[in-house]
C-alpha positions in Angstrom: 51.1 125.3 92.9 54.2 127.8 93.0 54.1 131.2 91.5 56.9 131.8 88.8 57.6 135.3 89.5 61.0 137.1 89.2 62.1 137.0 92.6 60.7 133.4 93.1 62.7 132.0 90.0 65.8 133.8 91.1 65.9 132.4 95.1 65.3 129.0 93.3 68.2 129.2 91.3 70.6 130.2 93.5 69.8 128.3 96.6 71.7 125.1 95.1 74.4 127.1 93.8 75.0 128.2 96.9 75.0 124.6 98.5 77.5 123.6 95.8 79.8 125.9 97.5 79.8 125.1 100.5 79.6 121.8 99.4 82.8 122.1 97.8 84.4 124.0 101.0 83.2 121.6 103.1 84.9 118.8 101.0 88.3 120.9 100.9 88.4 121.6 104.7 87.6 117.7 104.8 90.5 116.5 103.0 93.0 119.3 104.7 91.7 118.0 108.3 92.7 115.2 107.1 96.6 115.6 105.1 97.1 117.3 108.1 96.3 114.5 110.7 99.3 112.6 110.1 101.5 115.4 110.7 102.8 116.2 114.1 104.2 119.8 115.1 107.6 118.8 114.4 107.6 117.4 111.5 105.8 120.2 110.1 108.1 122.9 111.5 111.2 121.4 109.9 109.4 121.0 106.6 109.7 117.3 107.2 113.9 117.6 106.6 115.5 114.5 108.5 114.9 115.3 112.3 118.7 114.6 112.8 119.1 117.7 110.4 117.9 120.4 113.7 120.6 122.2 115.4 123.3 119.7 113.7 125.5 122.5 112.1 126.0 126.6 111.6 123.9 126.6 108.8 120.7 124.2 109.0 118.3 127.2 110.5 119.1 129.0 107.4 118.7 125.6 104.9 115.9 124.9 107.0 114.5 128.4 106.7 114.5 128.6 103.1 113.2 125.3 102.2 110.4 126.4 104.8 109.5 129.6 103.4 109.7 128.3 99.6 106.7 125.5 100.4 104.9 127.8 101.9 104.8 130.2 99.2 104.4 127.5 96.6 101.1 125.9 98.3 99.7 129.1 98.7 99.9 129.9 94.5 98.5 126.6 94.3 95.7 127.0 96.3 94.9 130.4 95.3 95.2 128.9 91.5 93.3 125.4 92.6 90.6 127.6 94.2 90.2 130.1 91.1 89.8 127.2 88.8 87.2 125.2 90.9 85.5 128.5 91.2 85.2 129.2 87.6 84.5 126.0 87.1 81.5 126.4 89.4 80.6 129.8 88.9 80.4 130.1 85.1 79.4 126.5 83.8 76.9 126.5 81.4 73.1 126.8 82.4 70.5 125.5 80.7 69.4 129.2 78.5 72.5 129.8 78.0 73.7 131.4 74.6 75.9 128.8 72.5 78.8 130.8 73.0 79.1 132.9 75.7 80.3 137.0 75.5 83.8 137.2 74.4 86.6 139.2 76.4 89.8 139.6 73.7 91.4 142.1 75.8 92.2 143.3 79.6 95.1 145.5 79.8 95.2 145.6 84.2 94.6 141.8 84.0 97.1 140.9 82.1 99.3 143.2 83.5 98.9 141.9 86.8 99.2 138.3 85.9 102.7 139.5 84.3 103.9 141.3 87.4 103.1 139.0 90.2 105.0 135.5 88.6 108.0 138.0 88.4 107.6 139.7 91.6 107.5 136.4 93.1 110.5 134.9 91.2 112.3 138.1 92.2 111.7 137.4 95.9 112.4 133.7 95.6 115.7 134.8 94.1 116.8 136.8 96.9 116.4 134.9 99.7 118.0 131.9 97.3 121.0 133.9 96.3 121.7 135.3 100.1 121.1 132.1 101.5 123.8 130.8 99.2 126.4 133.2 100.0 126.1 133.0 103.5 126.2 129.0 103.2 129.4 129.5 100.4 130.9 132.0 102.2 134.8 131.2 103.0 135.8 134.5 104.8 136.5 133.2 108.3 139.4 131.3 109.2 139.1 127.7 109.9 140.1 126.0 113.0 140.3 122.7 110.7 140.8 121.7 107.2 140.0 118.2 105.9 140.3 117.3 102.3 137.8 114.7 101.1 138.9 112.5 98.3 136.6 110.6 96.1 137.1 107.3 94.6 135.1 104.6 93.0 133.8 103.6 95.6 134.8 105.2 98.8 136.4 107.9 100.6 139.9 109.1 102.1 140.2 112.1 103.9 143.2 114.0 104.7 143.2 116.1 108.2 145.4 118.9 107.2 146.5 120.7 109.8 147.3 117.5 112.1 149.1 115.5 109.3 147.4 112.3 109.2 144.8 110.6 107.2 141.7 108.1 106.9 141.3 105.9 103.9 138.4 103.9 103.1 137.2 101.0 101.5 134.3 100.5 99.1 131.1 99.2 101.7 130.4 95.3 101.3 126.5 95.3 101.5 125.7 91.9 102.0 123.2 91.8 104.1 124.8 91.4 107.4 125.2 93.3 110.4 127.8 95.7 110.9 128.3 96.7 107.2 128.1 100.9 108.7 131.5 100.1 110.8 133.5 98.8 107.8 133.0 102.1 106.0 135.2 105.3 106.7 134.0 107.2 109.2 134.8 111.3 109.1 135.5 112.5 112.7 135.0 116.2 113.3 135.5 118.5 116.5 131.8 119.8 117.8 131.7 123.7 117.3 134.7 124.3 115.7 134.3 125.6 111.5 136.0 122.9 109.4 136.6 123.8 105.9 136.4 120.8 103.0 138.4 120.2 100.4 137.1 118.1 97.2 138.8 116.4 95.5 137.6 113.6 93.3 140.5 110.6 91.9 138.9 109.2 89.2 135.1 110.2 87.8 132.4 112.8 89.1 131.2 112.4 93.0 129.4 114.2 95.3 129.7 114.8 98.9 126.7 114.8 101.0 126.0 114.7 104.7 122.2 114.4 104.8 121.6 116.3 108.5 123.9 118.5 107.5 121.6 119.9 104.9 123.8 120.3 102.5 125.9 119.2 99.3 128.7 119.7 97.2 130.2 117.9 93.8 133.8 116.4 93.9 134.6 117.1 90.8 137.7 115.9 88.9 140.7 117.8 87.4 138.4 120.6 90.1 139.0 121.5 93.6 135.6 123.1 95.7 135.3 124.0 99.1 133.0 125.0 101.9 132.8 125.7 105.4 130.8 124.1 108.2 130.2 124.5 112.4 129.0 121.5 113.4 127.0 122.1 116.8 125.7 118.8 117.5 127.4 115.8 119.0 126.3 112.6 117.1 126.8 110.1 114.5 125.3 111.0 111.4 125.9 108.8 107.7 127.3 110.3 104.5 126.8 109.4 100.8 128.0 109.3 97.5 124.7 111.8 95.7 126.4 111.4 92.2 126.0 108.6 89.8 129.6 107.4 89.8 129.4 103.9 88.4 128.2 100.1 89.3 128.9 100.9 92.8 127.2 103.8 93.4 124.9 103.1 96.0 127.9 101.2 98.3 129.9 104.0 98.4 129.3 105.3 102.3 130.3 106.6 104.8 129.9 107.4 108.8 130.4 111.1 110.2 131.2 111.3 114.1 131.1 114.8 115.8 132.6 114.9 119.1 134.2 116.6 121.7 137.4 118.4 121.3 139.2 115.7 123.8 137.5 113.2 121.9 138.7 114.6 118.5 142.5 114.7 119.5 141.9 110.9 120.7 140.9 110.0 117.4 144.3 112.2 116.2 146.3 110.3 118.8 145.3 106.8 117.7 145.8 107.6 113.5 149.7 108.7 114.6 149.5 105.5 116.4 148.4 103.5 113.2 151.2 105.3 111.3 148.9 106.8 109.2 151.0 109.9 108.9 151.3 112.3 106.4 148.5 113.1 103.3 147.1 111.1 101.0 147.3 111.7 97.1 144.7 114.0 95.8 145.3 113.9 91.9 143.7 111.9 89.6 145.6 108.8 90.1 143.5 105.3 88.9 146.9 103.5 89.5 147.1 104.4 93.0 144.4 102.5 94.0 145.3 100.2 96.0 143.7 96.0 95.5 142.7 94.4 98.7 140.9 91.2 100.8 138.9 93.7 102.3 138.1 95.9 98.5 139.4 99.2 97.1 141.5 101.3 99.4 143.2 104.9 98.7 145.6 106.2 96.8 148.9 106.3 96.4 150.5 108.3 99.6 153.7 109.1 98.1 152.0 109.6 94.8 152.5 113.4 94.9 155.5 113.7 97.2 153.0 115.5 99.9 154.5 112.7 102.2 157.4 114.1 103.9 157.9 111.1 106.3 
């Protein structure tokens, strides 16, 4: 028979405490291994962001770099918090002997000042790298080589190139199921590393402008101009939306973005003088310049604010 002494009882009890741990590691390492095995390298590096998103503009390391750094410090509270609370949950659950209730701690002043200081020292840093993120993205200090104003409608887009004088005005995108529905929606053509600055405008409700790769959105708001500035340093095509509920439409209201090369680019110029699409579309809020046709909704009115000088 086994002897009950001291040091006998005590190796007993422990022992399957002990396995329960590693038990419970075990069982977390398991399920990591295995999250983890349908990640590749890439994905994981950009924080699984669209993969069209790398090197496309000026400012995606730095998007990229903050969404990065803010899941990383996110999972590792949770696992420190997740592992705490298994732990206590392990460590201190009642054992048969136990008192009914067990000793009572009312007050810890370095606890709780610790779990007051760390949430803010944390929020602090999250701030900082948030705020200077932001005013680098925001910042409008350098001169553009381009402007382009982007006017909202329900449900499409028009956008005005600036500095050469001519236009692109879109209709609202007929998604009917057929092929070719992403060529009968505007498409935005911009000049490979050169900075474009936007313009927003919005004719009629709320919208929002958003180039997914790009990383980055901003409202059109209306009766409200906003701007921002962009590099974009990757030739491709690349599809914009509409990231504010705007109406029935909402979810037709698309379009294309095409950045190419400078030769390109004034091709594209070229062939809108050639289409006598000349001069600048209306920015204000105009309903009555939108224009009914067989194809939908088209822009507004281009003599609707005398900007059109031709």
């Amino acid at each position: 028979m086994p002897t009950s002494t001291p040091g006998k009882a005590s190796v007993e009890t422990t022992r399957p405490a002990a396995s329960r741990f590693r038990y419970a590691g075990a069982g977390l390492a398991a399920l990591g291994a295995l999250a983890l095995s349908g990640c590749s390298a890439d994905q994981l590096a950009r924080g699984y962001l669209p993969a069209e998103s790398v090197g496309a503009t000026n400012m995606t390391p730095t998007i990229q770099s903050l969404w990065n750094g803010s899941w990383i410090a996110a999972l590792g509270v949770g696992v420190l918090v997740w592992g705490l609370t298994i732990w206590c949950v392990i460590a201190y659950r009642r054992r048969a002997g136990d008192p009914e209730v067990p000793p009572q701690l009312r007050y810890h002043l370095p606890l709780e000042v610790m779990y007051t200081a760390i949430p803010l020292f944390m929020v602090a840093v999250l701030f900082y790298y948030t705020a200077t993120s932001q005013a680098a993205i925001l910042d409008l200090e350098q001169e553009p080589d381009h402007t382009v104003e982007v006017v909202a409608k329900q449900w499409s887009w028009d956008f005005n190139y600036v500095d050469e004088d001519v236009y692109e005005t879109g209709v609202q995108a007929a998604l009917d199921g057929e092929e070719g529905a992403e060529d009968r929606v505007p498409t935005l053509v911009l000049p490979v590393d050169e900075r474009v600055e936007f313009v927003l405008f919005a004719r009629d409700v709320n919208h929002s402008f958003w180039i997914p790769a790009f990383l980055f959105k901003m409202d059109n708001i209306a009766g409200r101009e906003n701007r921002f500035q962009v590099v974009p340093t990757k030739e491709g095509t690349f599809q914009g939306k509409c990231a504010e509920l705007c109406g029935e439409y909402h979810s037709e209201m698309l379009f294309n973005v095409e950045v190419v090369s400078r030769e390109e680019y004034d091709d594209y110029i070229a062939g809108l003088e050639e289409a006598g699409q000349t001069g600048q579309l209306g920015t204000e809020l105009n309903r009555s310049g939108v224009i009914e046709t067989d194809e939908g909704r088209t822009g507004g009115n281009i003599t609707g604010n005398g900007r059109n000088e031709n």
